[in-house]
N, C-alpha and C positions, 0 to 999 in steps of 0.2 A: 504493500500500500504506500510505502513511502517515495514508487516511482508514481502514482498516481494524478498529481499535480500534470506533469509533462505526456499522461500519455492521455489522460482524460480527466480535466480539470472537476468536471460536474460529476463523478462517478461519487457515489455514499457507499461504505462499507456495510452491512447488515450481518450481525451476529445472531446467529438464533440458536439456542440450546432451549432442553424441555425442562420447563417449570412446572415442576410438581411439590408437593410439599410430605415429609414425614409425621404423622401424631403416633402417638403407642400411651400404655399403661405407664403410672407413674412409676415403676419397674424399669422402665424402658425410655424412660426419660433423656437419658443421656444419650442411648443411640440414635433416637430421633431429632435430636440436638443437633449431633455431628455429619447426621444425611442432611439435613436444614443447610448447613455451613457448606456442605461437599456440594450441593446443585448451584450455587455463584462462583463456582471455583473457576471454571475456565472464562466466566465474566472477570471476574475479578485480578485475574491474571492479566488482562487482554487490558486490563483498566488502570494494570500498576499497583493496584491493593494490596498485593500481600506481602506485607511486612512480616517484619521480624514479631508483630503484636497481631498478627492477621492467626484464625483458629487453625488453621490448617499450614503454617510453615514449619513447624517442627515436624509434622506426620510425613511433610514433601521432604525434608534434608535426612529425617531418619530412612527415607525409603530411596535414598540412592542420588535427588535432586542435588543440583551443587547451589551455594550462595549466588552465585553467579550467573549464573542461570538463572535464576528470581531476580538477581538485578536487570537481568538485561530488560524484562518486562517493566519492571519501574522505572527505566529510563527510554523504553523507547515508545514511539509515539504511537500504539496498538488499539487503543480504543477504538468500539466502532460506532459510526455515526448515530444508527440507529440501530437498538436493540428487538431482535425477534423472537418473542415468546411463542414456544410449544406446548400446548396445553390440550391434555385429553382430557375424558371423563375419568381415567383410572389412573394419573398420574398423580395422583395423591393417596399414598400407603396410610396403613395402620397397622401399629407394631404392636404382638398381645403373646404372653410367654402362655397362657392357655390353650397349650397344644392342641387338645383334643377337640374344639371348638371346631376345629378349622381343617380341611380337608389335609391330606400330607403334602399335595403339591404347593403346596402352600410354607411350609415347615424350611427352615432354616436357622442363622443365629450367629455369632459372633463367638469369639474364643471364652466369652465370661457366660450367657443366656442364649439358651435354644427359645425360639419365638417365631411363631409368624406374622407373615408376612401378605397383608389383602386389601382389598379396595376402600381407602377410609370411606369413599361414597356409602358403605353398606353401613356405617356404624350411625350412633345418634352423635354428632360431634354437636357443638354451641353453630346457633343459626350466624353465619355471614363469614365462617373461617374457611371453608371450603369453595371450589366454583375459582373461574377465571377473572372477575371482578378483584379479588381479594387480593388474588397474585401478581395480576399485571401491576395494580395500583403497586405492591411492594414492591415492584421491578424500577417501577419509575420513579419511586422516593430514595430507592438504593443510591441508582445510576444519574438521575436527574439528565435523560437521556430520550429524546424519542423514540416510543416503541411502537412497533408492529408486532400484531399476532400473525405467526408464519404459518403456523400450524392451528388445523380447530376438526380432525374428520372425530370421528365416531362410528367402530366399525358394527353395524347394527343395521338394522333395517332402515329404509329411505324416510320415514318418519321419523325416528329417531333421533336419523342423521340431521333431521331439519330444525328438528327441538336443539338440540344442541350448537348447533352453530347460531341460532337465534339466540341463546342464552350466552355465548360468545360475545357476539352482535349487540347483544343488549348491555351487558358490561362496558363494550367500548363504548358506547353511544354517551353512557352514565359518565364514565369518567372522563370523556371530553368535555360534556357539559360541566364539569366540575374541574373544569380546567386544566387537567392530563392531557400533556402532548400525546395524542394517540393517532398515528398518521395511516392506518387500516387492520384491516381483517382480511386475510388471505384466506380463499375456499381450498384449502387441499384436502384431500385430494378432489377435486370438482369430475375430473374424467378419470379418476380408477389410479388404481398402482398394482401394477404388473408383481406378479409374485411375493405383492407384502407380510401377506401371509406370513411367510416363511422367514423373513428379514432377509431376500434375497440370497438365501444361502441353497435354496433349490432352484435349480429355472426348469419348469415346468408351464411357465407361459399363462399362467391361470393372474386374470384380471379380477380386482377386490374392487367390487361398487357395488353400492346402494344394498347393502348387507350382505351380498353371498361371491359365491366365486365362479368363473366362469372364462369360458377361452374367447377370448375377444371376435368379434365378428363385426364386417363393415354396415354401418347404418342404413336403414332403405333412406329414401329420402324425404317420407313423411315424420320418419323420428325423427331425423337432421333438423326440419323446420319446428318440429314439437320443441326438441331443448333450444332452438332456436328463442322462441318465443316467449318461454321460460326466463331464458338468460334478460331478454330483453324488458322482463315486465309484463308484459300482455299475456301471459297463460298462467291461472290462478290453481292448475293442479295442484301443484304441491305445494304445499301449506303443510303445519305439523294439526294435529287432533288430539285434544284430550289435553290430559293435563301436561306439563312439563314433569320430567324425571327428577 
């Protein structure tokens, strides 16, 4: 980025990592702590933060990192213009050493507690701590940085999908009116992702949209104008029904 001046003066850097946030039992208090500290770490690197008083410099030089190497982020000019939040429905855990609660793909745990590991969405947490409203706000009080949501799918059926990225949408809307630099909301995936499923570790060619899987086939040309229309406003199909999740 630093030839960026000379080779495209108007280019903006965008950093996007997934913002999720950890809760657990007051047991578990400290590991959820320390995943809290670990999801700004590559912000916070890119931004110069971490200091010798930052939570995580000692875990980086005990783990092979050199001092110098962390300087070289505090001194070089790495920040990026604007920050992109990833934010699913499941990106937010809940840690609970009551094993048995919870199925075993679930089951994990640290060198000190075995505990699992599941979607804080399913617990009763305090109303307004969970949801993308809460986190993006935290992002931009962190960084004091323009952010975009980069990410917002939900992999679920097409209703679903629409509930959620509305409730996306509606966050951003709220904390622009309330003054947060919030410069958009990206539809990803809007046309599918090619073997997500898997995290591309299989290519099997199978396309993830609008809740299931499917090997991709070319449009006739009445769906081409259908999502046409959709895109453009003029077709009230989809809409979400019911309640929100």
């Amino acid at each position: 980025m630093h030839d960026r001046p000379d080779v495209r003066p108007d280019a903006k850097l965008v950093q996007t990592e997934d913002l999720g946030k950890a809760f657990g039992t007051p047991l578990l208090s400290y590991q959820a702590e320390l995943e809290n500290e670990r999801r700004w770490l590559s912000l916070d690197l890119l931004c110069g933060r971490v200091d010798p008083h930052h939570p995580w410099h000692e875990i980086l030089i005990s783990s092979g990192i050199r001092q110098e190497e962390l300087e070289l982020f505090r001194e070089a000019d790495a920040a990026p213009d604007i920050i992109g939040i990833n934010h699913y429905l499941t990106s937010e855990r809940f840690l609970d050493e009551t094993l048995d609660r919870y199925p075993e793909w679930s089951h994990g745990g640290n060198p000190v507690h075995r505990y699992a590991d599941v979607e804080a969405v399913r617990m009763d947490l305090p109303a307004g701590t969970l949801g993308p409203r809460a986190h993006v706000s935290e992002a931009r009080d962190r960084y004091e940085r323009p952010i975009v949501v980069t990410e917002a799918h939900h992999g679920s059926t097409r209703d679903e999908q629409v509930r959620w990225l509305m409730e996306v949408w509606g966050a951003a809307e709220e904390l622009r009116a309330a003054g947060q630099d919030i410069r958009a909301v990206t539809v990803w995936s809007l046309f599918g992702a090619v073997d997500w499923n898997s995290l591309l570790i299989q290519k099997s060619g199978l396309l993830l949209r609008a809740g299931r899987l499917r090997h991709p086939r070319p449009a006739s040309a009445p769906n081409r104008n259908r999502h046409s229309r959709r895109l453009t406003g003029k077709d009230r199909s989809v809409r979400p029904s019911g309640p929100r999740p």
